[in-house]
DODREN-207214 format. One record per residue (C-alpha): residue number from 1; residue in one letter; x, z negated, y. Coordinates in nm, 3 decimals, padded with zeros to 5 digits. Layout:
// DODREN-207214
<rec kedren="NUM" dose="A" xx="X" zz="Z" yy="Y"/>
...
END
This chain:
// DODREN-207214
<rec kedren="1" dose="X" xx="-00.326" zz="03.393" yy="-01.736"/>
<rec kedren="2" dose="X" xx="-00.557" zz="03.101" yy="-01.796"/>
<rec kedren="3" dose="X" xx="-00.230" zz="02.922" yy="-01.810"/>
<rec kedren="4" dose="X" xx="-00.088" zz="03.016" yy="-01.528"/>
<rec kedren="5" dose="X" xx="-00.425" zz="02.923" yy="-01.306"/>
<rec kedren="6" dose="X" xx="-00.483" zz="02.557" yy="-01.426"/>
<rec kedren="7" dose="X" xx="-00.091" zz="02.530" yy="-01.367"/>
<rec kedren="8" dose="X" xx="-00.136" zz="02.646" yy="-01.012"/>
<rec kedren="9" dose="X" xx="-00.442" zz="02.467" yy="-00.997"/>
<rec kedren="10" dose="X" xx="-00.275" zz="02.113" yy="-01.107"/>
<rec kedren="11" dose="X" xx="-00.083" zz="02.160" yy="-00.821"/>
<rec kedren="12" dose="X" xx="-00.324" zz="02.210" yy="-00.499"/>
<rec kedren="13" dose="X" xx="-00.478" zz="01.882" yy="-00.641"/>
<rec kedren="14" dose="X" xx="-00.178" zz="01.692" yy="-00.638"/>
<rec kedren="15" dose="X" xx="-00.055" zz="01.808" yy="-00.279"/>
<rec kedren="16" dose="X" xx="-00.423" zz="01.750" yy="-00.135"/>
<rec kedren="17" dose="X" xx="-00.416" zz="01.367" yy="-00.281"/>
<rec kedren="18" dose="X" xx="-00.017" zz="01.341" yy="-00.131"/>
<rec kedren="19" dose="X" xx="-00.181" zz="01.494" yy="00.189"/>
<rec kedren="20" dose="X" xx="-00.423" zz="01.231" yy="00.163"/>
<rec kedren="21" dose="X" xx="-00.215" zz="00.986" yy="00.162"/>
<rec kedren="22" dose="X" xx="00.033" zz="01.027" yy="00.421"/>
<rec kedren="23" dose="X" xx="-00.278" zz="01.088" yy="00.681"/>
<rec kedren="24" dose="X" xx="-00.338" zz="00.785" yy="00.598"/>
<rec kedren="25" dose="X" xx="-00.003" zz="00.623" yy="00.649"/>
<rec kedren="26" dose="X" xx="00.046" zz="00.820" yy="00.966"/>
<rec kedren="27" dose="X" xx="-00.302" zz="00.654" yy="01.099"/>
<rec kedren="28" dose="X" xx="-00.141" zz="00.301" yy="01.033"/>
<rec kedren="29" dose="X" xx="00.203" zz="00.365" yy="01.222"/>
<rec kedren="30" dose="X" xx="00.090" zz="00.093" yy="01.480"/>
<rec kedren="31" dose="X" xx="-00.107" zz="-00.142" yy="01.214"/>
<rec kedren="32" dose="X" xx="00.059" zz="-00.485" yy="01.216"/>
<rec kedren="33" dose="X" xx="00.231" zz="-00.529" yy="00.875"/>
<rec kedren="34" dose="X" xx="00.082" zz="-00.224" yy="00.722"/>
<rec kedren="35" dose="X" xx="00.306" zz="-00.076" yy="00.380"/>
<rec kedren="36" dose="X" xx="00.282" zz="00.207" yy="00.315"/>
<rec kedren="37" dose="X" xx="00.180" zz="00.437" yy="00.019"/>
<rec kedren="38" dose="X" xx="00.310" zz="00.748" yy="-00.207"/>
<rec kedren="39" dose="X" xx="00.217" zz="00.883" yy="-00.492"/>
<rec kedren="40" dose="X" xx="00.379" zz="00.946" yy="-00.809"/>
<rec kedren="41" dose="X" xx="00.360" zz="01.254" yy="-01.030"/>
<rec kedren="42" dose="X" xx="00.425" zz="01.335" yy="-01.387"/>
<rec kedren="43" dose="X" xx="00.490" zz="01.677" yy="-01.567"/>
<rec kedren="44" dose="X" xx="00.325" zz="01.765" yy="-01.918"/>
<rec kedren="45" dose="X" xx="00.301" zz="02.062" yy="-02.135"/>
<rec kedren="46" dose="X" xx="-00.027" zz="02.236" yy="-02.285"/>
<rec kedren="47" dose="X" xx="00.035" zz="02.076" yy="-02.598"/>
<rec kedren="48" dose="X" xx="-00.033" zz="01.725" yy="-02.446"/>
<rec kedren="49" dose="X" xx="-00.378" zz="01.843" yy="-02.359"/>
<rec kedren="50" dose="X" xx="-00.464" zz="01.966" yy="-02.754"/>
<rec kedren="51" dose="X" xx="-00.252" zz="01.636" yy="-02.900"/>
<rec kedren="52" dose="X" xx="-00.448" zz="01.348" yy="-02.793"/>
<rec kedren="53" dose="X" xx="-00.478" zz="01.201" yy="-03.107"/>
<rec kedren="54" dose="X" xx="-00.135" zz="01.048" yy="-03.137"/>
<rec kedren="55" dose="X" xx="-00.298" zz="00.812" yy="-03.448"/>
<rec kedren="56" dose="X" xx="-00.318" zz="01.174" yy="-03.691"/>
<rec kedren="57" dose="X" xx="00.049" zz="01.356" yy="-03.632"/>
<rec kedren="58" dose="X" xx="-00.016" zz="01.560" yy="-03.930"/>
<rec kedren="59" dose="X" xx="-00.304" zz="01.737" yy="-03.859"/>
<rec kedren="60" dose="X" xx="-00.084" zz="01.878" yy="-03.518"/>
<rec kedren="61" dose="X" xx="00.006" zz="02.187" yy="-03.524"/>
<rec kedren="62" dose="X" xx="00.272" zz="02.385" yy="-03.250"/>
<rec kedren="63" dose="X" xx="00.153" zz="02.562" yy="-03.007"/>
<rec kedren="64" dose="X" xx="00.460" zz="02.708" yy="-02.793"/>
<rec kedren="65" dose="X" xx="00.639" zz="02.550" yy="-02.530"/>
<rec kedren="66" dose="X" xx="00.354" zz="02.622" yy="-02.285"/>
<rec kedren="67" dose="X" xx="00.358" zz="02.573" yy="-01.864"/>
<rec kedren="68" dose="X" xx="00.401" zz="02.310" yy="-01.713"/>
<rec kedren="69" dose="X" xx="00.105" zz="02.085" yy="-01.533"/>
<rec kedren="70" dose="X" xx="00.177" zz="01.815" yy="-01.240"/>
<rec kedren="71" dose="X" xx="-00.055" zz="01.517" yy="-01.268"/>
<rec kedren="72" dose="X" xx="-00.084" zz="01.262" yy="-01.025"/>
<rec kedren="73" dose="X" xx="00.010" zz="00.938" yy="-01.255"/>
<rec kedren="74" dose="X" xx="-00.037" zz="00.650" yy="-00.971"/>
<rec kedren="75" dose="X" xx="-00.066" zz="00.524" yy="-00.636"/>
<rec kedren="76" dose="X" xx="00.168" zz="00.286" yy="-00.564"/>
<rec kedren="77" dose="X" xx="00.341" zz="00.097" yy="-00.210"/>
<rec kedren="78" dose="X" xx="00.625" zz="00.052" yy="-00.037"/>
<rec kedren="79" dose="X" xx="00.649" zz="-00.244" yy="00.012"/>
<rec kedren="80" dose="X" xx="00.975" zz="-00.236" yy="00.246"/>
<rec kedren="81" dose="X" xx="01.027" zz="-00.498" yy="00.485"/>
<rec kedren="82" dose="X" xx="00.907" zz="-00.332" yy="00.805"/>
<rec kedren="83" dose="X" xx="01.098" zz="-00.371" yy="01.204"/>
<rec kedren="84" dose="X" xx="01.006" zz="-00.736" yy="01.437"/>
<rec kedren="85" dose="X" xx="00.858" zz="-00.658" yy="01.765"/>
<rec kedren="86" dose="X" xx="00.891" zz="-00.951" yy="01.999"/>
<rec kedren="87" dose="X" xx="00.518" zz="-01.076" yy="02.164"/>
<rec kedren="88" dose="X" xx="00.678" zz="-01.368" yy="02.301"/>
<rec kedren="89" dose="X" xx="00.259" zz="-01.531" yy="02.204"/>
<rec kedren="90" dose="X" xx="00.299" zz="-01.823" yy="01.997"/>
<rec kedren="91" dose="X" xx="-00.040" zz="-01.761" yy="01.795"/>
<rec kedren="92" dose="X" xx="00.233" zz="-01.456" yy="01.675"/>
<rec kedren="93" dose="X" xx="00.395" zz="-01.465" yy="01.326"/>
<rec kedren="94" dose="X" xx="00.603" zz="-01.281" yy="01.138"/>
<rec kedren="95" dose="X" xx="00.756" zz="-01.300" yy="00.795"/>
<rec kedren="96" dose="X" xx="01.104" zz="-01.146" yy="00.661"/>
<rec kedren="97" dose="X" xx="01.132" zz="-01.137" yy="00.249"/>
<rec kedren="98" dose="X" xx="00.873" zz="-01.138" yy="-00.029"/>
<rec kedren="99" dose="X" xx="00.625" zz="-01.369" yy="00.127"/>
<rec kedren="100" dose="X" xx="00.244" zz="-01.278" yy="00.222"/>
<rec kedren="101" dose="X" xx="00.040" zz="-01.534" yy="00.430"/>
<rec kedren="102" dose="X" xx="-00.308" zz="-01.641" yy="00.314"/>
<rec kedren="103" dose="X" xx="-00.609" zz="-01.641" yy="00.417"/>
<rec kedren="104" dose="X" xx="-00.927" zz="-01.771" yy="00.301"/>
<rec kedren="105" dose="X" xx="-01.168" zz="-01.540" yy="00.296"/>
<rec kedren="106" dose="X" xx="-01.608" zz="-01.559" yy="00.175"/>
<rec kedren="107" dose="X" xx="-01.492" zz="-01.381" yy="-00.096"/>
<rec kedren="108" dose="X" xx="-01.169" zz="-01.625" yy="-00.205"/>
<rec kedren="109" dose="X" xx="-00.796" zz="-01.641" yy="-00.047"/>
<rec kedren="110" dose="X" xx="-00.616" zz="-01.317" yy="-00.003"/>
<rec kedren="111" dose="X" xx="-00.314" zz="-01.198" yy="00.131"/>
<rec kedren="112" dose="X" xx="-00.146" zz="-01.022" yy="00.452"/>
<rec kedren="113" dose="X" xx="00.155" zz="-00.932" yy="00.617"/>
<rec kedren="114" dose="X" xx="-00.008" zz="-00.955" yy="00.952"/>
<rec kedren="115" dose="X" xx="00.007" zz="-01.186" yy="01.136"/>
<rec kedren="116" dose="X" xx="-00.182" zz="-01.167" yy="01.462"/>
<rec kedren="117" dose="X" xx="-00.328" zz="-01.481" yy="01.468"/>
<rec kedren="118" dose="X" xx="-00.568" zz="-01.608" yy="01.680"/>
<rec kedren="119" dose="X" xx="-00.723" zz="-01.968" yy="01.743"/>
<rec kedren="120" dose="X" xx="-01.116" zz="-01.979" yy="01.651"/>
<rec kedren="121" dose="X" xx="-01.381" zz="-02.205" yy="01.869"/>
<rec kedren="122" dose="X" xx="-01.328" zz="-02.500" yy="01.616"/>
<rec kedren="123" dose="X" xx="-00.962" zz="-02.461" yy="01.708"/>
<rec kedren="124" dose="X" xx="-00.843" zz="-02.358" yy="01.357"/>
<rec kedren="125" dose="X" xx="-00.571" zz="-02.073" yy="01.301"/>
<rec kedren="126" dose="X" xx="-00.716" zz="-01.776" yy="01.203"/>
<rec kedren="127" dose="X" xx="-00.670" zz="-01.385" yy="01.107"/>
<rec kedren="128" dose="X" xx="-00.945" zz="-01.263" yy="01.332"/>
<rec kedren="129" dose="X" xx="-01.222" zz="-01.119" yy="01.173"/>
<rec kedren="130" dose="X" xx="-01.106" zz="-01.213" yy="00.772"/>
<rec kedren="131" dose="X" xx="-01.064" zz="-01.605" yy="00.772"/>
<rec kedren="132" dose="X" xx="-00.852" zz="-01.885" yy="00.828"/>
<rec kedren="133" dose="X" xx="-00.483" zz="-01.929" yy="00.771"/>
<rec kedren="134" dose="X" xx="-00.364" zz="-02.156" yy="00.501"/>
<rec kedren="135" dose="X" xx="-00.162" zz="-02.406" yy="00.508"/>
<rec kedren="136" dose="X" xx="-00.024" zz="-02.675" yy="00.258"/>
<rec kedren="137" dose="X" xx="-00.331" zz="-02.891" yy="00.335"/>
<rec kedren="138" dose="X" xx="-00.595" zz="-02.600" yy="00.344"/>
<rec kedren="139" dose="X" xx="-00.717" zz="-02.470" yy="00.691"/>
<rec kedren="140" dose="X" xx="-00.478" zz="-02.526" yy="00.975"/>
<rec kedren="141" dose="X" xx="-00.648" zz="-02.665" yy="01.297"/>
<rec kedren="142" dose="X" xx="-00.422" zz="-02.707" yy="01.564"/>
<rec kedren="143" dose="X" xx="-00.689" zz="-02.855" yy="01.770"/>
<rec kedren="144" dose="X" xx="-00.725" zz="-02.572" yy="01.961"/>
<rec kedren="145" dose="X" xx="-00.391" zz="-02.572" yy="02.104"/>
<rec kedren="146" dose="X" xx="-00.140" zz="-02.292" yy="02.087"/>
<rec kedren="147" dose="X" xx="00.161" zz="-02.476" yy="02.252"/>
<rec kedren="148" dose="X" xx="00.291" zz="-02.581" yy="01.839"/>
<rec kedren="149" dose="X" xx="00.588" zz="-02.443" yy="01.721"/>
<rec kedren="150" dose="X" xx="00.690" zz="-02.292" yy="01.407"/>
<rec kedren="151" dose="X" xx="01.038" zz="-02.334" yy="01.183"/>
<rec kedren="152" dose="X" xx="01.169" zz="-02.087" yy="00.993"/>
<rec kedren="153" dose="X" xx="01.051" zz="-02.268" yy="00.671"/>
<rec kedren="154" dose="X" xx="00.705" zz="-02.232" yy="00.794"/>
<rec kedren="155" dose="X" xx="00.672" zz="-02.621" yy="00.931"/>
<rec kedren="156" dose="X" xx="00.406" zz="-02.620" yy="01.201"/>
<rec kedren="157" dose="X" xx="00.484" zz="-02.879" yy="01.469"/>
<rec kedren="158" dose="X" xx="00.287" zz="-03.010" yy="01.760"/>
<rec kedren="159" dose="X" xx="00.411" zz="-03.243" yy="02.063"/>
<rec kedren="160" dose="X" xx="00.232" zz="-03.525" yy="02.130"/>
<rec kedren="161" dose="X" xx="00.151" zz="-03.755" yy="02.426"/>
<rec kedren="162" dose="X" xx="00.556" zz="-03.882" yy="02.463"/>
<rec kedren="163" dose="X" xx="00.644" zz="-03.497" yy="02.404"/>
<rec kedren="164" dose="X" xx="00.775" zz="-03.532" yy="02.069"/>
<rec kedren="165" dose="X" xx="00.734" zz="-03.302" yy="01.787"/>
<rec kedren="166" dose="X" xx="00.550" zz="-03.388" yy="01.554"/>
<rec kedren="167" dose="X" xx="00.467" zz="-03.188" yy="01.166"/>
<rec kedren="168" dose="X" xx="00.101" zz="-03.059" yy="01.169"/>
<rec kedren="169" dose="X" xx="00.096" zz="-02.890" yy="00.822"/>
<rec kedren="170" dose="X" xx="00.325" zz="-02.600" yy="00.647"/>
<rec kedren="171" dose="X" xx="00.197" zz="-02.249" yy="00.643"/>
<rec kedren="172" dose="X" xx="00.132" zz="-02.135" yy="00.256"/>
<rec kedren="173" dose="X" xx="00.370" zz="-01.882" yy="00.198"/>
<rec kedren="174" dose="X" xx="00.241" zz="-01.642" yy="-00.112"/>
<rec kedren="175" dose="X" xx="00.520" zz="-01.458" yy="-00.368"/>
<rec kedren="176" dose="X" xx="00.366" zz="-01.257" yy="-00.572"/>
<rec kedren="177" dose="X" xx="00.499" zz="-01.229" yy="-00.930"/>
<rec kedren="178" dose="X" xx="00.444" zz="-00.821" yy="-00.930"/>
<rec kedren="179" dose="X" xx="00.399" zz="-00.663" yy="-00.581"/>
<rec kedren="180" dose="X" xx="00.255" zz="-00.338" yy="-00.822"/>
<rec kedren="181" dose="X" xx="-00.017" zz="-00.618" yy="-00.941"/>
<rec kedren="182" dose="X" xx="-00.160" zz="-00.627" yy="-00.592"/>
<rec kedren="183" dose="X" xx="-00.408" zz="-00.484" yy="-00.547"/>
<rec kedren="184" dose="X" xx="-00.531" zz="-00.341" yy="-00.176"/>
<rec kedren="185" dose="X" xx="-00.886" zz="-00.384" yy="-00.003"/>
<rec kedren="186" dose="X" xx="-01.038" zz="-00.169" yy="00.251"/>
<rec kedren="187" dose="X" xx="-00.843" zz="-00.376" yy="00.530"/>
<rec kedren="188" dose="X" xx="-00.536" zz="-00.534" yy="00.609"/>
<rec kedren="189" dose="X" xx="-00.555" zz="-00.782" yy="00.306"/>
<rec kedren="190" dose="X" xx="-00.450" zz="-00.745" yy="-00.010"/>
<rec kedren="191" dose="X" xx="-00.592" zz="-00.959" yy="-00.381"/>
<rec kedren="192" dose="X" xx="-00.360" zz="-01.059" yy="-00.586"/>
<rec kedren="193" dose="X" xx="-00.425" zz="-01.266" yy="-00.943"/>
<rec kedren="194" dose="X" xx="-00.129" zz="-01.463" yy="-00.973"/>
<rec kedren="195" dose="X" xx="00.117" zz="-01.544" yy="-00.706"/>
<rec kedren="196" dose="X" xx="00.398" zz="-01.829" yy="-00.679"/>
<rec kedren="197" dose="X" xx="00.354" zz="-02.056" yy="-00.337"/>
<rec kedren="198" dose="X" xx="00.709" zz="-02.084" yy="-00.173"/>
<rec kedren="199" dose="X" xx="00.844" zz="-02.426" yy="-00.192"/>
<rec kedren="200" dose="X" xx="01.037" zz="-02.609" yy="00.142"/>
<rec kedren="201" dose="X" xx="01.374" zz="-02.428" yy="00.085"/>
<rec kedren="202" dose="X" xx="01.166" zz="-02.087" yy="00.135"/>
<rec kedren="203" dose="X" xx="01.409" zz="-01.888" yy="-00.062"/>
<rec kedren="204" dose="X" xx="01.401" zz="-01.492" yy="00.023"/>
<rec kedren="205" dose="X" xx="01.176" zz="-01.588" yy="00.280"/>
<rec kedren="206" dose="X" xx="01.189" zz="-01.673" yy="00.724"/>
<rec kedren="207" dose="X" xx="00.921" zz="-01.703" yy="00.940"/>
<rec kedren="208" dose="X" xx="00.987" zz="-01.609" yy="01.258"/>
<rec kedren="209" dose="X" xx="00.682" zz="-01.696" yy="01.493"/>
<rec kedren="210" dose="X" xx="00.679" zz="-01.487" yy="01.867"/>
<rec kedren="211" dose="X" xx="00.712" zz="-01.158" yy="01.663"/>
<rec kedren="212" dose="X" xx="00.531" zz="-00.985" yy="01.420"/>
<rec kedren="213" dose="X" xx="00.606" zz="-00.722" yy="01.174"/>
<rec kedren="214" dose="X" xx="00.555" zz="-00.350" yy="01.254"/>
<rec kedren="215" dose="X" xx="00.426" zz="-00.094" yy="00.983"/>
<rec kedren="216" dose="X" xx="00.705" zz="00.045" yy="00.730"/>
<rec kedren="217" dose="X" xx="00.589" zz="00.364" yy="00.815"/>
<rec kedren="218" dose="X" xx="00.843" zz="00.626" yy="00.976"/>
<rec kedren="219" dose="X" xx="00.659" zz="00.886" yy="01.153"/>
<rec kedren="220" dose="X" xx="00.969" zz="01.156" yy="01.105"/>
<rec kedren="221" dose="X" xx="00.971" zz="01.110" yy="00.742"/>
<rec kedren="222" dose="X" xx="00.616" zz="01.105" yy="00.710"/>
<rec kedren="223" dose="X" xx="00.547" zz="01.417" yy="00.905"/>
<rec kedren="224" dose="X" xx="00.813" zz="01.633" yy="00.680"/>
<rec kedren="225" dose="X" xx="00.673" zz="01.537" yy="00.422"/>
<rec kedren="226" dose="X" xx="00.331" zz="01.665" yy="00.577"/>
<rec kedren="227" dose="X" xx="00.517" zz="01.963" yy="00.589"/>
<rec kedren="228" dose="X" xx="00.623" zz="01.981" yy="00.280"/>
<rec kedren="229" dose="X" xx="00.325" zz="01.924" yy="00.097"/>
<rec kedren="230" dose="X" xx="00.098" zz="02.169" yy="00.322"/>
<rec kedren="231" dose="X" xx="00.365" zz="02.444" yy="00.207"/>
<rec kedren="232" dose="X" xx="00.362" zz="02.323" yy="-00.146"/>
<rec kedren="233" dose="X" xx="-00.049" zz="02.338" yy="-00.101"/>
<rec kedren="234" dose="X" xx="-00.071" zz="02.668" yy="00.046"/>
<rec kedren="235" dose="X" xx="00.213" zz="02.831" yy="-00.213"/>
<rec kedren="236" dose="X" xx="-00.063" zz="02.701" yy="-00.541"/>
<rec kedren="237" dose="X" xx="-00.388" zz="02.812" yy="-00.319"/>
<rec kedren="238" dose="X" xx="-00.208" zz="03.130" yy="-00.291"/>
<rec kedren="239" dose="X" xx="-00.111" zz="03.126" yy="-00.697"/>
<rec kedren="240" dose="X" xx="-00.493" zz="03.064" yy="-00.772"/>
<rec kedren="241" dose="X" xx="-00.625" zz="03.326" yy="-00.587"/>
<rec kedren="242" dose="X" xx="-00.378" zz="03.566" yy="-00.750"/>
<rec kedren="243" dose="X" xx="-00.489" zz="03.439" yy="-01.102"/>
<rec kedren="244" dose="X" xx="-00.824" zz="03.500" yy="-01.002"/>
<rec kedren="245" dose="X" xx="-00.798" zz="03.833" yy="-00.872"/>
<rec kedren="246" dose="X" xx="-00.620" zz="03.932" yy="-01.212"/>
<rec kedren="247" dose="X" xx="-00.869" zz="03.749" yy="-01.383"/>
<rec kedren="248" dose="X" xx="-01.153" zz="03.985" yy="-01.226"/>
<rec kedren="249" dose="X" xx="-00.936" zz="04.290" yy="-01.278"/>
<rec kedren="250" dose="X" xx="-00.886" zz="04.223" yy="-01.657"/>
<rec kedren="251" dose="X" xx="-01.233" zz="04.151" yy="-01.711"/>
<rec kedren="252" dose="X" xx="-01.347" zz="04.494" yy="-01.515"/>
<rec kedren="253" dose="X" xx="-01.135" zz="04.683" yy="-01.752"/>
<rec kedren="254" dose="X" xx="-01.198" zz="04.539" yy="-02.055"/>
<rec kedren="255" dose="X" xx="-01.576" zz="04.606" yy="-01.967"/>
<rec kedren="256" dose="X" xx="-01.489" zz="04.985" yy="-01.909"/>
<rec kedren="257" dose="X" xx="-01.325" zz="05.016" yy="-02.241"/>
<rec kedren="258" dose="X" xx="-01.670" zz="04.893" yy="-02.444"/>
END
């Protein structure tokens, strides 16, 4: 019986935390370059609870097959390239592949998909509110003016007084050896340890400036899964509160037997 509660038990945590987080994927439909998250779950048996000590196997001893127990093992993102939506604004950027953009930050350079840039008083690019974009040379000032243009391979030109183009900087493009490594802040940036810097031939990686890159999130798959998982919750809230009832009944009648 005991069992049979923590089983059902096991479960109402796991839906709440996969509740969790597709509110919170649903919330960021319409955040610029947003990935989102799922969770993954792992089964074990009773006997994984009373064998922790893998180091003595002969002391074990069997104890039945047991119920099975669902675990949350780990968050992790999906980090699928998300749709372009045209802006037709310059100071817009997006990026299709495995790159991030960077930004330097108080707190050190971090990463983003978004990119909503905007042009600060001193007239460098920046990610509002987080820092300044990157570029091969370190902060990117355009002077203040947003009439540059962009190449796929992340070559920032500018015109000058004859009206010819001329190379301001390159935008630092960030691959990151393990996407799993990276590890998300409380905002639209993301820290990463180690990460490669794309060279000029920008393998797996375009810029295209005028657009910028939706959220990976579809709403239609999100909310069945909503669905899903309040069913899934509802079905294991319903399990414990049988378990407990039975609980109380057994221990009513074994007090009427002393």
């Amino acid at each position: 019986m005991i069992r049979g509660f923590y089983t059902a038990a096991s479960g109402m945590l796991a839906q709440e935390k996969r509740l969790n987080a597709i509110a919170n994927n649903i919330a960021n439909v319409n955040t610029v370059g947003y990935k989102k998250d799922d969770l993954v779950f792992s089964t074990f048996g009773e006997h994984i609870a009373v064998r922790m000590n893998k180091y003595n196997m002969g002391s074990l001893h069997r104890i039945g097959e047991g119920n099975w127990m669902q675990v949350t093992q780990e968050r992790y993102t999906d980090f699928a390239q998300g749709g372009f939506e045209t802006t037709n604004r310059a100071l817009d950027m997006a990026i299709r592949g495995d790159g991030f953009f960077v930004i330097s930050t108080p707190d050190g350079n971090r990463l983003t998909r978004d990119g909503q840039f905007a042009l600060c008083p001193e007239g460098y690019l920046e990610l509002p509110n987080f820092g300044r974009v990157q570029g091969q040379d370190g902060d990117i000032n355009t002077e203040g003016r947003s009439d540059f243009f962009v190449a796929r391979n992340g070559e920032i030109f500018l015109p000058n007084e004859e009206g010819e183009m001329e190379m301001l900087d390159r935008l630092l493009i960030a691959l990151p050896y393990d996407h799993a490594a990276l590890e998300r802040e409380p905002s639209k940036l993301w820290l990463a340890t180690e990460y490669a810097i794309a060279d000029e031939a920008m393998a797996n990686t375009t810029i295209f400036q005028h657009h910028v890159e939706r959220s990976n999130v579809n709403m239609a798959q999100e909310m069945t899964r909503m669905m899903a998982a309040q069913r899934s919750l509802q079905s294991a809230s319903a399990l414990v509160r049988m378990h407990d009832e039975m609980s109380e009944q057994g221990s009513r009648r074994i007090s009427s037997m002393r």
